[in-house]
PQR file of N, CA, C, O and H, with PARSE charges and radii, in Angstrom:
ATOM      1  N   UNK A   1       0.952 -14.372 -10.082 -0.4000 1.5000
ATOM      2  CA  UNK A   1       2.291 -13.875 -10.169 -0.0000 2.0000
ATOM      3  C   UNK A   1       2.855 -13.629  -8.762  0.5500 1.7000
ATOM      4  O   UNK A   1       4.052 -13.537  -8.492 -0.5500 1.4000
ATOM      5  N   UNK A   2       1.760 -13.528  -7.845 -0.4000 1.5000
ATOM      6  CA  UNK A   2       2.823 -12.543  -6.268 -0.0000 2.0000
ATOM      7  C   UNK A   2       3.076 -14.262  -5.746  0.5500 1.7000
ATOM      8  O   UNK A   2       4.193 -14.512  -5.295 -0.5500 1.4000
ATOM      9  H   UNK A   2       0.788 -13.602  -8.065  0.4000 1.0000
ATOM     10  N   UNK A   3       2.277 -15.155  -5.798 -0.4000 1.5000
ATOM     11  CA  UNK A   3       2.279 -16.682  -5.534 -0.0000 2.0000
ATOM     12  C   UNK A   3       3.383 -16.977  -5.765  0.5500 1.7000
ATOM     13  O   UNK A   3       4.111 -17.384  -4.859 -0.5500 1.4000
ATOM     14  H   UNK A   3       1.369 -14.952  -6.165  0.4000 1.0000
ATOM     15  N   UNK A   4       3.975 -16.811  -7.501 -0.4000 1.5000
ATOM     16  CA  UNK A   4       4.964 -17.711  -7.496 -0.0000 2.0000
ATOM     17  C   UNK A   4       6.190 -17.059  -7.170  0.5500 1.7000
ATOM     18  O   UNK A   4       7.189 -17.778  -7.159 -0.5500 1.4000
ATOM     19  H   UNK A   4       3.384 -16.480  -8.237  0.4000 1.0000
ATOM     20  N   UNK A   5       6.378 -15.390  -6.799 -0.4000 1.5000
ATOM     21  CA  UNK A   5       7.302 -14.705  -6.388 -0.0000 2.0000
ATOM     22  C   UNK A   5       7.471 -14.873  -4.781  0.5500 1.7000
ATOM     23  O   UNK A   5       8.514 -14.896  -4.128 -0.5500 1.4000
ATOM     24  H   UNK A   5       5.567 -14.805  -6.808  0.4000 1.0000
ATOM     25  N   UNK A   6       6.238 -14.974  -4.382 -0.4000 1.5000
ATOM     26  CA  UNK A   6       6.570 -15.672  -2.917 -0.0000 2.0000
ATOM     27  C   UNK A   6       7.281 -16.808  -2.973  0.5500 1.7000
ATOM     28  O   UNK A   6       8.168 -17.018  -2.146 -0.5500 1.4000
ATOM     29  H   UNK A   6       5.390 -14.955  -4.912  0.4000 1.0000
ATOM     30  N   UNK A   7       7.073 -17.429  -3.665 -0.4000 1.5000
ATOM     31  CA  UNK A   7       7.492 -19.098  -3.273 -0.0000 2.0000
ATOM     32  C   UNK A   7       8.661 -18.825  -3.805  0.5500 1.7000
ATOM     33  O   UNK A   7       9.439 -18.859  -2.852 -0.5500 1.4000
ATOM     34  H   UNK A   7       6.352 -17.258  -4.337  0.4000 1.0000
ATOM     35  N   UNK A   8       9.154 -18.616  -4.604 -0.4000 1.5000
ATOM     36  CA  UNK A   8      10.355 -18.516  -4.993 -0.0000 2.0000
ATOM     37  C   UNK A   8      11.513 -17.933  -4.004  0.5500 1.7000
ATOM     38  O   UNK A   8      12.621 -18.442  -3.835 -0.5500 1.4000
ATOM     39  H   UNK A   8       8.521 -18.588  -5.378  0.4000 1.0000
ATOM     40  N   UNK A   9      11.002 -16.736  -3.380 -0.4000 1.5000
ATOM     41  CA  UNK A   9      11.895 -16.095  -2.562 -0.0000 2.0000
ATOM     42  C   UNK A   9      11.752 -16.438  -1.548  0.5500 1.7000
ATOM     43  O   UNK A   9      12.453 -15.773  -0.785 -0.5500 1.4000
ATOM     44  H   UNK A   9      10.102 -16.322  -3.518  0.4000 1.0000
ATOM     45  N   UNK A  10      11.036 -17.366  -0.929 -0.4000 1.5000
ATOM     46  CA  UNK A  10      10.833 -18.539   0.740 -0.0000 2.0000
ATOM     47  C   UNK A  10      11.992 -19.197   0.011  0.5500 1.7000
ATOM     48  O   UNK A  10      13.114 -19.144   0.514 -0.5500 1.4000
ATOM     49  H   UNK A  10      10.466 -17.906  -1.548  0.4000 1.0000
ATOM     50  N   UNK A  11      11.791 -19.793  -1.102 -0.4000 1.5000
ATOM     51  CA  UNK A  11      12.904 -21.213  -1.449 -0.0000 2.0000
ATOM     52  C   UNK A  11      14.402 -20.677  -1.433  0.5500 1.7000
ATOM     53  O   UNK A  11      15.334 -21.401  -1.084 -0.5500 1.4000
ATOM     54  H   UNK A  11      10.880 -19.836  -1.510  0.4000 1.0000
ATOM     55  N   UNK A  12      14.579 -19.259  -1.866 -0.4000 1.5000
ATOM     56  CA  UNK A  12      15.360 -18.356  -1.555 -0.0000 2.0000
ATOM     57  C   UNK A  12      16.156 -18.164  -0.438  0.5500 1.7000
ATOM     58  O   UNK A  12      17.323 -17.772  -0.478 -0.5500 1.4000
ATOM     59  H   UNK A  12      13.822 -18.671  -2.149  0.4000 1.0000
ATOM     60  N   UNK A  13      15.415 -18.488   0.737 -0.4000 1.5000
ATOM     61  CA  UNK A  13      15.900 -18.031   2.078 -0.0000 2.0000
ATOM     62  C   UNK A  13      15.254 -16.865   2.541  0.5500 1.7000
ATOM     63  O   UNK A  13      15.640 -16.395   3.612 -0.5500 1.4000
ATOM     64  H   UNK A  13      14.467 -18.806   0.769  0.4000 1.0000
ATOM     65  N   UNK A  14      14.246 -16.260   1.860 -0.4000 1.5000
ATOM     66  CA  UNK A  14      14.116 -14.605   2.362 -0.0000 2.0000
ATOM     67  C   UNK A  14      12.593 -14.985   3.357  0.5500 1.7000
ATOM     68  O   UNK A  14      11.915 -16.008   3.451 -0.5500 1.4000
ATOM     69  H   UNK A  14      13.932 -16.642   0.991  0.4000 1.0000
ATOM     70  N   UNK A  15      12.524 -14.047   3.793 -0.4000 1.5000
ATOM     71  CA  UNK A  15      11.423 -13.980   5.230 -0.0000 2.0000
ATOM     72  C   UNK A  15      10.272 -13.665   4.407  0.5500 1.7000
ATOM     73  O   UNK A  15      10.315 -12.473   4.104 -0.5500 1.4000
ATOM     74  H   UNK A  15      13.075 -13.216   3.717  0.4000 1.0000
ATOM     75  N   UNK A  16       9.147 -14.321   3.869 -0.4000 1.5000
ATOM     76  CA  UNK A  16       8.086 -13.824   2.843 -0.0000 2.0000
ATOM     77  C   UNK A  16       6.824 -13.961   3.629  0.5500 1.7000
ATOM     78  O   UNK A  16       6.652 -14.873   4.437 -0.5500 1.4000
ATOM     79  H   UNK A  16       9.112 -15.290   4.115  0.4000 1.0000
ATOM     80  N   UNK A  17       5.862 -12.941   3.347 -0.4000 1.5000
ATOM     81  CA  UNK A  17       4.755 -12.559   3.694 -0.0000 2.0000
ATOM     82  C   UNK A  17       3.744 -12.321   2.835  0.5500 1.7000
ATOM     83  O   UNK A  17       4.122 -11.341   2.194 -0.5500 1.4000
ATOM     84  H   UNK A  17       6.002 -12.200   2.690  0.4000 1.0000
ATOM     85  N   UNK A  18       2.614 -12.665   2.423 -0.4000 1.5000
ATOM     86  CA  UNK A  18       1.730 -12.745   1.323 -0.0000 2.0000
ATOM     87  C   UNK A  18       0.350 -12.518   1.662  0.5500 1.7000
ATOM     88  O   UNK A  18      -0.229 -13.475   2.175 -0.5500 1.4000
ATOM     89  H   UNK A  18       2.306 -13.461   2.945  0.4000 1.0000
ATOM     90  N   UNK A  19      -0.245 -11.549   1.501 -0.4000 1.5000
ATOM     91  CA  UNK A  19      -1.343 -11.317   1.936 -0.0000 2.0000
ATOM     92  C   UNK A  19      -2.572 -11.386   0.876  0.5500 1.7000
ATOM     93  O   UNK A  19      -2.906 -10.212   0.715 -0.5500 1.4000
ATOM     94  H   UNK A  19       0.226 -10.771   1.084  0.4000 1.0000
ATOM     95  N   UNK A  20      -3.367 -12.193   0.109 -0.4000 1.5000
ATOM     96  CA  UNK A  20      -4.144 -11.748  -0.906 -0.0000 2.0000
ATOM     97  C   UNK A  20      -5.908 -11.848  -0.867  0.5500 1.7000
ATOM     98  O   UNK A  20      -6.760 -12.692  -0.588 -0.5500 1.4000
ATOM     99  H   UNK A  20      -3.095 -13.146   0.240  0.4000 1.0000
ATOM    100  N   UNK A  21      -5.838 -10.254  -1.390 -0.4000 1.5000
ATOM    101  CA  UNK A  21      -7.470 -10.262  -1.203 -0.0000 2.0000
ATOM    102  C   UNK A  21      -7.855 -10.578  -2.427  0.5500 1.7000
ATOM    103  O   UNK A  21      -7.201 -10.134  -3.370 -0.5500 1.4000
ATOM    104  H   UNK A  21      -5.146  -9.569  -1.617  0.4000 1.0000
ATOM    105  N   UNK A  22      -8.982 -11.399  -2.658 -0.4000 1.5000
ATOM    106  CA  UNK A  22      -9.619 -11.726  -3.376 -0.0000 2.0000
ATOM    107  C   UNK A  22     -10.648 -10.880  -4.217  0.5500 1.7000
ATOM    108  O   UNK A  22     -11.232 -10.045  -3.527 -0.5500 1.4000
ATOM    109  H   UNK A  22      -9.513 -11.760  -1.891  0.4000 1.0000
ATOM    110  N   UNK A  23     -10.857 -10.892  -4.991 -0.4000 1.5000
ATOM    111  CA  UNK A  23     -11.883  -9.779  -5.516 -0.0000 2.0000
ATOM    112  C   UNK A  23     -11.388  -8.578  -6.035  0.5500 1.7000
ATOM    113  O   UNK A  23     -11.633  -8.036  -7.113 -0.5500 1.4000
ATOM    114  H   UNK A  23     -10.382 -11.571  -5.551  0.4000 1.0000
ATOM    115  N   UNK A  24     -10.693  -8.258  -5.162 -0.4000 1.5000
ATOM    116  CA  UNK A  24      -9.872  -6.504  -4.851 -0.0000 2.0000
ATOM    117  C   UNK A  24      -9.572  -6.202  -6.249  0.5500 1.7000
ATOM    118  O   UNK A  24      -9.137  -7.157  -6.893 -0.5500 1.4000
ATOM    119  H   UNK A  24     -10.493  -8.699  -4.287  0.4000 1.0000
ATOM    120  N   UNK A  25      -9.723  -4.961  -6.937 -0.4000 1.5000
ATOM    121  CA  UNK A  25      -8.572  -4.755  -8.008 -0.0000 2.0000
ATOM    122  C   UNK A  25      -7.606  -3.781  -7.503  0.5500 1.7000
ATOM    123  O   UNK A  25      -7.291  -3.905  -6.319 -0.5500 1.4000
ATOM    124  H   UNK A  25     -10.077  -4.185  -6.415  0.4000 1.0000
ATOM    125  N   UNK A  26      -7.030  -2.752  -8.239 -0.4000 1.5000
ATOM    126  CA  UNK A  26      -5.794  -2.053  -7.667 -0.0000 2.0000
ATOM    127  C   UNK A  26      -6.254  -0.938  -6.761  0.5500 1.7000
ATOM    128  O   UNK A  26      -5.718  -0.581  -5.712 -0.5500 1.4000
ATOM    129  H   UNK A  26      -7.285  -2.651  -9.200  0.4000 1.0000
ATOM    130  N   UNK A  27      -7.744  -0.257  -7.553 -0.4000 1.5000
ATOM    131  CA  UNK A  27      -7.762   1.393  -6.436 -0.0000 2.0000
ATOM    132  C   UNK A  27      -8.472   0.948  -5.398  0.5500 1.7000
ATOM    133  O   UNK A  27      -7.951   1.491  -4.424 -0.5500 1.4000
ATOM    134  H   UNK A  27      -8.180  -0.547  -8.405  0.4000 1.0000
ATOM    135  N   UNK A  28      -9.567   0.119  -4.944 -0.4000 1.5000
ATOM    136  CA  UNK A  28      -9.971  -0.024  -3.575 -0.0000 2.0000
ATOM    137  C   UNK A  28      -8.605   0.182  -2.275  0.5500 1.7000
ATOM    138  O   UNK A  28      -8.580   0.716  -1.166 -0.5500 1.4000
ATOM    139  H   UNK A  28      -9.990  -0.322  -5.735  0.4000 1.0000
ATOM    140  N   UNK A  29      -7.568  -0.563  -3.135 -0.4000 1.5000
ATOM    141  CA  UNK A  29      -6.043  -1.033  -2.179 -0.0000 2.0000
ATOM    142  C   UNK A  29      -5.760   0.505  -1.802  0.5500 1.7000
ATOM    143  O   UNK A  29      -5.147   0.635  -0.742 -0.5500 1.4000
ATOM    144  H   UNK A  29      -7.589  -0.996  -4.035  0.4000 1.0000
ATOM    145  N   UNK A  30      -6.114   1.768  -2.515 -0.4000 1.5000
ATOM    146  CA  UNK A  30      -5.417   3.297  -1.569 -0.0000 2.0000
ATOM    147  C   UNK A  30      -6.931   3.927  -1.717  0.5500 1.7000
ATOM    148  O   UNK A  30      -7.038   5.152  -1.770 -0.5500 1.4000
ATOM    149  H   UNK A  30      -6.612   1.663  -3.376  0.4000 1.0000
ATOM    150  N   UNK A  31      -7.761   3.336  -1.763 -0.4000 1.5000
ATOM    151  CA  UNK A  31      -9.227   4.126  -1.013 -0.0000 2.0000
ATOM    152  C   UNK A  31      -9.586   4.342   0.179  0.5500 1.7000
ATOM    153  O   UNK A  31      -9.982   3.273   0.645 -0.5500 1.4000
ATOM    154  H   UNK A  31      -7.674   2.341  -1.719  0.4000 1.0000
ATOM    155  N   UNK A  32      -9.652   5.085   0.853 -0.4000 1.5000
ATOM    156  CA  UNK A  32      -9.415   5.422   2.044 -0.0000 2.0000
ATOM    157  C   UNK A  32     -11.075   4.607   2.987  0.5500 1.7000
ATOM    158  O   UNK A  32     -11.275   4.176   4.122 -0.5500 1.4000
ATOM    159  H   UNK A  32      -9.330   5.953   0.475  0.4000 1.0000
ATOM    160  N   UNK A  33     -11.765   4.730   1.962 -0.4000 1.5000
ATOM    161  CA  UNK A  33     -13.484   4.486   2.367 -0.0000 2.0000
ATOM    162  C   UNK A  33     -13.111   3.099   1.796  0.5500 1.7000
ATOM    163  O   UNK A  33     -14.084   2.419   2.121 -0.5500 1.4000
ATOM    164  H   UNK A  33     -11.602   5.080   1.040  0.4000 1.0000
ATOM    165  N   UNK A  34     -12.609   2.624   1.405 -0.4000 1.5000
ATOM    166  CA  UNK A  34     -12.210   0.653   1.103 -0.0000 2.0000
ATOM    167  C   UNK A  34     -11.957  -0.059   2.137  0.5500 1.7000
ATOM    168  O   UNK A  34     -11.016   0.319   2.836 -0.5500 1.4000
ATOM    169  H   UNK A  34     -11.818   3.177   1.140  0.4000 1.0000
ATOM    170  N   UNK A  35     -12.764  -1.377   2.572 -0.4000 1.5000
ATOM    171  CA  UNK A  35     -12.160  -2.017   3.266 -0.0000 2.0000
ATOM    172  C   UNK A  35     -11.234  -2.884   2.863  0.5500 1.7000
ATOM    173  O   UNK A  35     -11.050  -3.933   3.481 -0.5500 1.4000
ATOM    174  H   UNK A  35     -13.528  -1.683   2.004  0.4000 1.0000
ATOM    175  N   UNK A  36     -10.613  -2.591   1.893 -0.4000 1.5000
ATOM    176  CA  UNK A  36      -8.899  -3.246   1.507 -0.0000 2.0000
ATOM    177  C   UNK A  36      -7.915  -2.179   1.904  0.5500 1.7000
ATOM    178  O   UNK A  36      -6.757  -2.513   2.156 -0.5500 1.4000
ATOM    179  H   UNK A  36     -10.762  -1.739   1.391  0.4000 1.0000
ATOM    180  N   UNK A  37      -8.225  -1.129   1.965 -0.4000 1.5000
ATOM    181  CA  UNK A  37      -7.450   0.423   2.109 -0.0000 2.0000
ATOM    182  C   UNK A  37      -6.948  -0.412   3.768  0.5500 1.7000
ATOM    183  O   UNK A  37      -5.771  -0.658   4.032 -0.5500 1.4000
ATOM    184  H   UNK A  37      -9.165  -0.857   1.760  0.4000 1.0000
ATOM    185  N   UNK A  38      -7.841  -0.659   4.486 -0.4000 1.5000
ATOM    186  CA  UNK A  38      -7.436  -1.114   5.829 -0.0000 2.0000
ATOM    187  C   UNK A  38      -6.552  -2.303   6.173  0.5500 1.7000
ATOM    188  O   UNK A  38      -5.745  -2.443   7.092 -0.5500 1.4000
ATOM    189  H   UNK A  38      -8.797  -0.459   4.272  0.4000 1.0000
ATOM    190  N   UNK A  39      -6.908  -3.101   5.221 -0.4000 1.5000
ATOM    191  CA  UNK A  39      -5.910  -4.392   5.240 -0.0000 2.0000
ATOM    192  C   UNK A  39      -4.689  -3.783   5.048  0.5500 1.7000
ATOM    193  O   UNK A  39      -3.752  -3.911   5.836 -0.5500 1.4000
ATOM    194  H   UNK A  39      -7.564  -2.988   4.475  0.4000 1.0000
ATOM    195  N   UNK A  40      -4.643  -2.953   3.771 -0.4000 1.5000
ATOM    196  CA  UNK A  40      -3.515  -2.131   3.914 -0.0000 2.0000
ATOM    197  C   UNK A  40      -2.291  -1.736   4.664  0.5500 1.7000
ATOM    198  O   UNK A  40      -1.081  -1.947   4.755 -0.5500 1.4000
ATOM    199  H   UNK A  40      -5.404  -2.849   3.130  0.4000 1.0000
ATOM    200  N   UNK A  41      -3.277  -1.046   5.148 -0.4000 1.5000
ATOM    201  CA  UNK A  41      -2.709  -0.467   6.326 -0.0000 2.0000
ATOM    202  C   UNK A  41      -2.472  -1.127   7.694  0.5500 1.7000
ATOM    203  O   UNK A  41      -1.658  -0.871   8.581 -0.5500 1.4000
ATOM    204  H   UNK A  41      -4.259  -0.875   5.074  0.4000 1.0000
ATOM    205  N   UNK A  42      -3.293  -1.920   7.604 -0.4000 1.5000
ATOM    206  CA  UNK A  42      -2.415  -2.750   9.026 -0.0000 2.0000
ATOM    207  C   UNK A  42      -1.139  -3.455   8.404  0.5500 1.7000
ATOM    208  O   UNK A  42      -0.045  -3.176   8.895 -0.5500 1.4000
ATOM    209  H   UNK A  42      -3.954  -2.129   6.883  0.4000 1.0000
ATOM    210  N   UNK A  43      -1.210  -4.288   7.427 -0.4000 1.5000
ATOM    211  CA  UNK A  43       0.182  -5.003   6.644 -0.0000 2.0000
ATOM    212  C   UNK A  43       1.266  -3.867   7.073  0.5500 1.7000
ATOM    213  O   UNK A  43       2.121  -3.917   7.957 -0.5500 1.4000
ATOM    214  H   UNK A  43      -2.099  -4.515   7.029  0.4000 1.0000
ATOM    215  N   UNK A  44       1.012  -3.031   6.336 -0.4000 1.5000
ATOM    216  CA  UNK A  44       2.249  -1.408   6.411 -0.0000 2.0000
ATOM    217  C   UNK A  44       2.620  -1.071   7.806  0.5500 1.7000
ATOM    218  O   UNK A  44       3.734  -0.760   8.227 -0.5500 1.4000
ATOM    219  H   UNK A  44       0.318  -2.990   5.618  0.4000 1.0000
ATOM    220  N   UNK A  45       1.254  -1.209   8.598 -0.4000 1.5000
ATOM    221  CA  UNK A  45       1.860  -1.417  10.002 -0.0000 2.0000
ATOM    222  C   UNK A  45       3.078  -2.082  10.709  0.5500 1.7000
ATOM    223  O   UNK A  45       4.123  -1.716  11.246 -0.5500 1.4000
ATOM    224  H   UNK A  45       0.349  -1.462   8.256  0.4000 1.0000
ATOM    225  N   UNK A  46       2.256  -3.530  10.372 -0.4000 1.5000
ATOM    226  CA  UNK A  46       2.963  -4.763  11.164 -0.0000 2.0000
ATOM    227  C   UNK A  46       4.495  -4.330  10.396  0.5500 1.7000
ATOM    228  O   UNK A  46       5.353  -4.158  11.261 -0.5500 1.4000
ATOM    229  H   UNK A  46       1.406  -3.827   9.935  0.4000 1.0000
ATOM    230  N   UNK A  47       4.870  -4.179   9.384 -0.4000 1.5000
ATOM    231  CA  UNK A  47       6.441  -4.407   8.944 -0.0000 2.0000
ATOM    232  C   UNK A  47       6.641  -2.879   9.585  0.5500 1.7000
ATOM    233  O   UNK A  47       7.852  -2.732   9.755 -0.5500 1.4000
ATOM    234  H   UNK A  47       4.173  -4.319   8.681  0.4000 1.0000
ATOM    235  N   UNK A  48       5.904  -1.669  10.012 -0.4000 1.5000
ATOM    236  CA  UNK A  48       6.927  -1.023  10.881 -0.0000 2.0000
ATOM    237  C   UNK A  48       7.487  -1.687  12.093  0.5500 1.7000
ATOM    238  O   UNK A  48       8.576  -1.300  12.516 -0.5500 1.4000
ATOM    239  H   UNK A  48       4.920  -1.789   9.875  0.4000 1.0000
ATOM    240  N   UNK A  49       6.922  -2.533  12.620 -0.4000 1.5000
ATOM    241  CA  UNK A  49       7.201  -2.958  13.966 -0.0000 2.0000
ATOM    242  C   UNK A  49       8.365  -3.910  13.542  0.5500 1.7000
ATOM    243  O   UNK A  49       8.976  -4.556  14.393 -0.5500 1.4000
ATOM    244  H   UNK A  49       6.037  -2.847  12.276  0.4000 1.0000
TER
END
């Protein structure tokens, strides 16, 4: 589903970014002791900048 919402909104014109971990389900993504918690958080990073 985030695949074909990316692609759709590139074909769109919009600036799209897609990051997907494999494996991951939803709570590792705000576990702080997860190393997806970190992918996280750098993504959340980079779009502050």
């Amino acid at each position: 589903m985030a695949e074909a919402y990316a692609e759709a909104a590139a074909k769109a014109g919009e600036e799209v970014g897609l990051t997907l971990l494999e494996g991951i389900g939803h709570f590792p993504l705000i576990d702080p002791a997860a190393d997806a918690c970190a992918v996280v958080a750098e993504e959340i990073a980079q779009l502050a900048w």
